[in-house]
KOLMI-871526 format. One record per atom (N, C-alpha, C): residue in one letter; x, y, z. Coordinates in steps of 0.2 Angstrom, whole numbers, plus 5000, padded with zeros to 4 digits. Atoms other than C-alpha are relative to their C-alpha. Example, Ala and Ser with C-alpha at 12.3 -4.5 7.8 and 13.67 -1.06 7.14 Angstrom:
% residues 2
a500449945000a506249785039a500450065000s499649944999s506849955036s499650055003
***
This chain:
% residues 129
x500050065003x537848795317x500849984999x499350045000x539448685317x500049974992x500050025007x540148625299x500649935003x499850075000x540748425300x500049994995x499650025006x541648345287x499150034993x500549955005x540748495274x499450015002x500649974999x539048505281x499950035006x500049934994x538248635292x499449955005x500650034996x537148515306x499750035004x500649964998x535848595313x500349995009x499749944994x536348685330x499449985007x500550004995x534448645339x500049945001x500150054998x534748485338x500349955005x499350024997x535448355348x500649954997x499550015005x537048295341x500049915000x500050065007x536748115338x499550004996x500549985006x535348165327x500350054996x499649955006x536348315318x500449954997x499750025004x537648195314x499749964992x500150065005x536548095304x499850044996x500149935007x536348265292x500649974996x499450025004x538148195286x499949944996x500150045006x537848075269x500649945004x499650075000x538447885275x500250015009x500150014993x538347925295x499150005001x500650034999x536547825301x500350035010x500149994995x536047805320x500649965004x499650054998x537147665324x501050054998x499349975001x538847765316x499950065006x500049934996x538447925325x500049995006x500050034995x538047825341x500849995002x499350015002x539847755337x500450055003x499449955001x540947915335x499750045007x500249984994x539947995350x500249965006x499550054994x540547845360x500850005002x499450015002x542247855355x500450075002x499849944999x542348045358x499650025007x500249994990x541648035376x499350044998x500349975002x540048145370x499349975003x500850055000x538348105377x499550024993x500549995006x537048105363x499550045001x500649984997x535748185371x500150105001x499749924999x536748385370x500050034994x500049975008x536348485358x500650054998x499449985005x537548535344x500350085002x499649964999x537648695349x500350055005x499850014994x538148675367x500649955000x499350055000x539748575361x500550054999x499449954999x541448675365x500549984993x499450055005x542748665351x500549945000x499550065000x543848545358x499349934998x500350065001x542348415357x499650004993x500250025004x541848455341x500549984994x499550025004x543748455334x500149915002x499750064997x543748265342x499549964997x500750025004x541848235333x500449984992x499750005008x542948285315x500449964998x499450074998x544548175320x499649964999x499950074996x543848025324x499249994992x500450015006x542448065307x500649974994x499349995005x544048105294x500249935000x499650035001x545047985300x499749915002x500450105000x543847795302x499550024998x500850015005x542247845291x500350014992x499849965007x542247885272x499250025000x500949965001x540648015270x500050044996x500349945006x539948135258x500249984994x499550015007x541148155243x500249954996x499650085002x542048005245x499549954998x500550084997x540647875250x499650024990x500349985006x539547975234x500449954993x499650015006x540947945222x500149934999x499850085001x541347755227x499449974998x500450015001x539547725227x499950004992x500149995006x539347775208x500549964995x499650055003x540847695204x500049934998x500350094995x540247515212x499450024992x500550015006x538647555200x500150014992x499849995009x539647605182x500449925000x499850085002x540647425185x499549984999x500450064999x539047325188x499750014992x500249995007x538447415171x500549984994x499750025005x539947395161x500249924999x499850075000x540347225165x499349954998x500750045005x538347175159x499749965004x500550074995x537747085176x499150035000x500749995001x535947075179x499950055004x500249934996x535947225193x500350054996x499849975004x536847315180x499650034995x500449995005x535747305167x499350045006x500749974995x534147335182x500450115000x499849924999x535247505185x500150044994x499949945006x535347575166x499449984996x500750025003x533547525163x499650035006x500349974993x533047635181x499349945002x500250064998x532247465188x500250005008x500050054994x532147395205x500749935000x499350065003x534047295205x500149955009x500250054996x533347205223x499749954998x500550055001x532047085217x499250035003x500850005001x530547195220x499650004994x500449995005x529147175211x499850084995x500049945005x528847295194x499350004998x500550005005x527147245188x499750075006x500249934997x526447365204x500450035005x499749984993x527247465217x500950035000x499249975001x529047525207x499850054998x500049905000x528547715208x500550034999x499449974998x529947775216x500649984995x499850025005x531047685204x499850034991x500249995008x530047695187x500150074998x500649944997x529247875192x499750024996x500749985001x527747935187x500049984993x500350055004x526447835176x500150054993x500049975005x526647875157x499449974995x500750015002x524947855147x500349964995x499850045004x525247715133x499349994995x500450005006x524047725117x499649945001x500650065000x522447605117x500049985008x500150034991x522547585137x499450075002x500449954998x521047685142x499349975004x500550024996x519347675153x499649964996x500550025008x518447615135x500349954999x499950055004x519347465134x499649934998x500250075002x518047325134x499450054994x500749995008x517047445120x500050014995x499850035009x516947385101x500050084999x499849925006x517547535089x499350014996x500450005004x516147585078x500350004993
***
């Protein structure tokens, strides 16, 4: 297994799908840096000689920002929009949906998992005794 900007990419694969193991490189980026580094995409990671993996690190280092960095700016970006009080702001310190999808159903992943709320139950059209 080869280690790129701090991750270990999987070895069986071919290296423009390993790369996308690295936080903030997609299909398109990895295509990218494979072009740029002469590299066919279709070779697996652990049939690449050192020189071409020292020329994969270069060329990540020096014109991406991933992992760490990309993480850190990211949260950054989200603590401004909260402290300054905009409406995406408020959706992210309320774990909401800060696109414009719909909350009445289908914000799972967002909300997560249903919490039971008192008088909401299968008995609801029947009178109390």
């Amino acid at each position: 297994m080869a280690r790129v900007a701090g991750v270990e990419i999987p070895g069986k694969k071919h290296i423009g799908v390993a790369l996308r193991y690295i936080y903030g490189i997609g299909p398109s980026v990895s295509q990218k840096v494979l072009d740029q580094a002469g590299i066919d995409a279709t070779v697996e990671a652990d049939n690449l000689n050192e020189d071409e993996l020292n020329r994969i690190r270069e060329i990540i280092d020096h014109g991406y920002q991933v992992e760490g960095e990309l993480r850190k700016e990211t949260n950054l970006d989200i603590r401004r929009l909260i402290e300054i009080g905009s409406y995406r702001g408020m959706r992210h310190r309320h774990n909401l949906p800060a696109r414009g999808q719909r909350t009445r159903t289908n914000a799972r992943t967002r909300r997560g998992s249903r919490q039971t709320v008192a008088g909401r139950g299968k008995r609801r059209g029947v009178a109390k005794k």
